[in-house]
C-alpha atoms as a printed R data frame, in Angstrom:
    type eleno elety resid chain resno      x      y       z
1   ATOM     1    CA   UNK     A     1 63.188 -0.781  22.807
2   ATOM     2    CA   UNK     A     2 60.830 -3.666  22.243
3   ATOM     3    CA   UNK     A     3 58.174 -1.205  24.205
4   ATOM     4    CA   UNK     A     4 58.489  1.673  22.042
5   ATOM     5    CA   UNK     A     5 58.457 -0.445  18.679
6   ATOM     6    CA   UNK     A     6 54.907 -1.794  20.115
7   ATOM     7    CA   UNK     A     7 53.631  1.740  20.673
8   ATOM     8    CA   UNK     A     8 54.534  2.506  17.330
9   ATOM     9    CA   UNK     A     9 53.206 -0.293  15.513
10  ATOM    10    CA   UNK     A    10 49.747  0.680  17.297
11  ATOM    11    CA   UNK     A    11 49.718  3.914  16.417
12  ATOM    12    CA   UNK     A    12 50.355  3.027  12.799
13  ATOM    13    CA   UNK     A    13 47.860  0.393  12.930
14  ATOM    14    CA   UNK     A    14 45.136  2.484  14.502
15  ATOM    15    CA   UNK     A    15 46.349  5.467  12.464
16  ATOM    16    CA   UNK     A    16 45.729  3.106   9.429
17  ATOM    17    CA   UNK     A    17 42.061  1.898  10.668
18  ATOM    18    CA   UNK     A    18 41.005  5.687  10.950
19  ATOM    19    CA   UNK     A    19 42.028  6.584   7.250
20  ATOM    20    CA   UNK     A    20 40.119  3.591   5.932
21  ATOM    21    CA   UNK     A    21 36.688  4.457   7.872
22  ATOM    22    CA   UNK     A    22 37.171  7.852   6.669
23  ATOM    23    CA   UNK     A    23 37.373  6.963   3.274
24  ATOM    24    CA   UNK     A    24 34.325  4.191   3.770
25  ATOM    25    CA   UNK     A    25 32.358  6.872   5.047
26  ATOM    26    CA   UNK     A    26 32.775  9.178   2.352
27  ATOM    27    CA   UNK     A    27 31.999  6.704  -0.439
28  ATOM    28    CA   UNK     A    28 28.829  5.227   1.599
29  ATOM    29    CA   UNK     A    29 27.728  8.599   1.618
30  ATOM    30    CA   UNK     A    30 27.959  9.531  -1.992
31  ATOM    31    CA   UNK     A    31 25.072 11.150  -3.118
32  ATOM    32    CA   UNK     A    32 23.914 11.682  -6.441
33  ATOM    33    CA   UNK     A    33 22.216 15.406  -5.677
34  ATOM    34    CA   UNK     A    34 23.177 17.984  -3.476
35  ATOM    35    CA   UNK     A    35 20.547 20.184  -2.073
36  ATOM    36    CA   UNK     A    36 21.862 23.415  -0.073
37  ATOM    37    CA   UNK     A    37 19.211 24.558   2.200
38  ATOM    38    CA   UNK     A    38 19.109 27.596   4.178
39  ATOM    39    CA   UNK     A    39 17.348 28.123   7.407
40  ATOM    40    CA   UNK     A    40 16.383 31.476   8.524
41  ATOM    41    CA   UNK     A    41 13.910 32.595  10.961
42  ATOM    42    CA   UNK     A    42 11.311 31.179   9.862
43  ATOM    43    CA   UNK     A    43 11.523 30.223   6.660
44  ATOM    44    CA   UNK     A    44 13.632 27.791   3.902
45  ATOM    45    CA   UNK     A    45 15.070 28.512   0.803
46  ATOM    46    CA   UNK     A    46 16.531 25.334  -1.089
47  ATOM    47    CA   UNK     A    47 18.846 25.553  -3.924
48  ATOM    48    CA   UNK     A    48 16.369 23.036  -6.105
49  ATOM    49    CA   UNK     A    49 12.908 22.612  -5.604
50  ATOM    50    CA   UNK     A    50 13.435 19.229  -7.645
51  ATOM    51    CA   UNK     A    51 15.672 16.249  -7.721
52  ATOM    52    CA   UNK     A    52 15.849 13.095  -9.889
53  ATOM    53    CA   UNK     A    53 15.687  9.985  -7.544
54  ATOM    54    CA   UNK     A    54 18.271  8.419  -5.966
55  ATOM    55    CA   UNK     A    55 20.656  9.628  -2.820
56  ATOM    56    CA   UNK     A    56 20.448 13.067  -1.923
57  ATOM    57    CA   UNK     A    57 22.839 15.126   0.097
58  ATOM    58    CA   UNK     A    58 20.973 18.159   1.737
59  ATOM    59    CA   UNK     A    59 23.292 20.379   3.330
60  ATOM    60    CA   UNK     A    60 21.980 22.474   5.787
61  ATOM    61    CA   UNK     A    61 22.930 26.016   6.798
62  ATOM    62    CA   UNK     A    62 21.331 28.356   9.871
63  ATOM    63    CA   UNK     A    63 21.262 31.499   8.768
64  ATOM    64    CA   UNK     A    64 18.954 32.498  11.539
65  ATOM    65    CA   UNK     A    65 19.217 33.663  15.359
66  ATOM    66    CA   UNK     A    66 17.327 30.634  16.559
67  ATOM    67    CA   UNK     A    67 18.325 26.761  16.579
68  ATOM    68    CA   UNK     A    68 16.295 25.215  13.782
69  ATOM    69    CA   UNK     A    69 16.477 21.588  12.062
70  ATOM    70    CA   UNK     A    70 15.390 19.809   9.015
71  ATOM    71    CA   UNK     A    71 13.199 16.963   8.524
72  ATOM    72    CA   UNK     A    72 12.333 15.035   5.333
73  ATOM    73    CA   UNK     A    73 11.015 11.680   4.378
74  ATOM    74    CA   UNK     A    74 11.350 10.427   8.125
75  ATOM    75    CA   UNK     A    75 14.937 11.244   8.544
76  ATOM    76    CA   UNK     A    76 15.932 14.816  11.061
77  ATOM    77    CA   UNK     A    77 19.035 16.595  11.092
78  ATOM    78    CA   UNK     A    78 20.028 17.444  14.210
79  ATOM    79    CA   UNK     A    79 20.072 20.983  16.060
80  ATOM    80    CA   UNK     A    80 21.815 23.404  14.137
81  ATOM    81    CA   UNK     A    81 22.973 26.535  16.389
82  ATOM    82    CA   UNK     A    82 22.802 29.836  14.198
83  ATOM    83    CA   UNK     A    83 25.905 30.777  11.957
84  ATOM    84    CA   UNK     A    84 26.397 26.452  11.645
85  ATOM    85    CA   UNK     A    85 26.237 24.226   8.990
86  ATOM    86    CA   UNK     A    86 25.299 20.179   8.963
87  ATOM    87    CA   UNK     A    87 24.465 17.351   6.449
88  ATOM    88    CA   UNK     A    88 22.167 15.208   5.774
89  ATOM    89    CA   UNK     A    89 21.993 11.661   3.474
90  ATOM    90    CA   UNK     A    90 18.550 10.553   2.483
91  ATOM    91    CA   UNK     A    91 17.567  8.114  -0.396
92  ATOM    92    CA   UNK     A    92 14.067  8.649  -2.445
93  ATOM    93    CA   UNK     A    93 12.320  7.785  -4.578
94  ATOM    94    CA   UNK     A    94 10.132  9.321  -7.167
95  ATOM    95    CA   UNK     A    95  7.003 11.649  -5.282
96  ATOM    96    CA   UNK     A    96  6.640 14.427  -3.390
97  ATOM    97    CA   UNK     A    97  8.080 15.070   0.194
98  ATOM    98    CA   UNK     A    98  6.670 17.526   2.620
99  ATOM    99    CA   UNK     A    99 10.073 19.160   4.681
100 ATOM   100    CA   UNK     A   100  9.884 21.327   7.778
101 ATOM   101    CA   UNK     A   101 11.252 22.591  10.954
102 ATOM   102    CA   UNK     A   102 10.582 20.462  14.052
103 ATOM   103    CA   UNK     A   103 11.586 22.601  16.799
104 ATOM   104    CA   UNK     A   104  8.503 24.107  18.676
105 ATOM   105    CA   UNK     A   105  5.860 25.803  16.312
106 ATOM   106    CA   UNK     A   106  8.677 26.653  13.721
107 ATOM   107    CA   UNK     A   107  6.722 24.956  10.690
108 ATOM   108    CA   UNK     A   108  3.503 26.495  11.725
109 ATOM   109    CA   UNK     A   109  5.484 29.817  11.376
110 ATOM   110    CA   UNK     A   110  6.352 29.138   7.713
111 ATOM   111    CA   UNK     A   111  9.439 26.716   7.948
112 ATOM   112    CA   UNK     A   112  7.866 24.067   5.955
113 ATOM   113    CA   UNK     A   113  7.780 23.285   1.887
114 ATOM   114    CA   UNK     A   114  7.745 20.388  -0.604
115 ATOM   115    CA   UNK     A   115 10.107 19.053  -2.439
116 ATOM   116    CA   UNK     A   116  9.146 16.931  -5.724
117 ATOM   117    CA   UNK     A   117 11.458 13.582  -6.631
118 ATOM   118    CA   UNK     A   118 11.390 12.456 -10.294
């Protein structure tokens, strides 16, 4: 008896601990623009071609038939496999940021833009 009231009090308690980092993460990760970008072979479209400053959520889909990523401002998604979605959290500041496709010659095939911060 004692046994199972222990195994129930840990589940609650790491039951508990998951809900609150869920709900940390999702408020440390609030962004104050969302950009939807779309990866297709080989090229990006982007939803805005200009944000005000601040956080920015960019949330990346691959619409193509080839693994592609996104990289901005120092910060890379990571692979995303055709048909699959990610997301992305970067802060800036007002200027312009050159984005583009890392994987193999990708940006030198036209996966590569600029986005302007105000």
């Amino acid at each position: 008896m004692i046994r199972r009231s222990a195994l129930v009090i840990a589940a609650f308690v790491s039951a508990a601990a998951g809900v609150g980092a869920a709900g940390a993460s999702t408020s440390a990760g609030r962004a104050d623009m969302e950009v939807r970008v779309t990866a297709k072979d080989f090229s990006f479209v982007l939803s805005r071609k200009s944000v005000p400053h601040g956080q920015v959520e960019f949330v990346i889909k691959n619409a193509g038939k080839t693994g592609h990523n996104f990289e901005i401002a120092g910060h890379t998604s990571k692979a995303i496999a055709p048909g699959k979605t990610t997301t992305m959290h970067v802060r800036l500041e007002a200027g312009s940021y050159p984005y583009k496709c890392t994987v193999d010659s990708h940006a030198k095939l036209g996966m590569k833009g600029m986005l302007r911060v105000t």
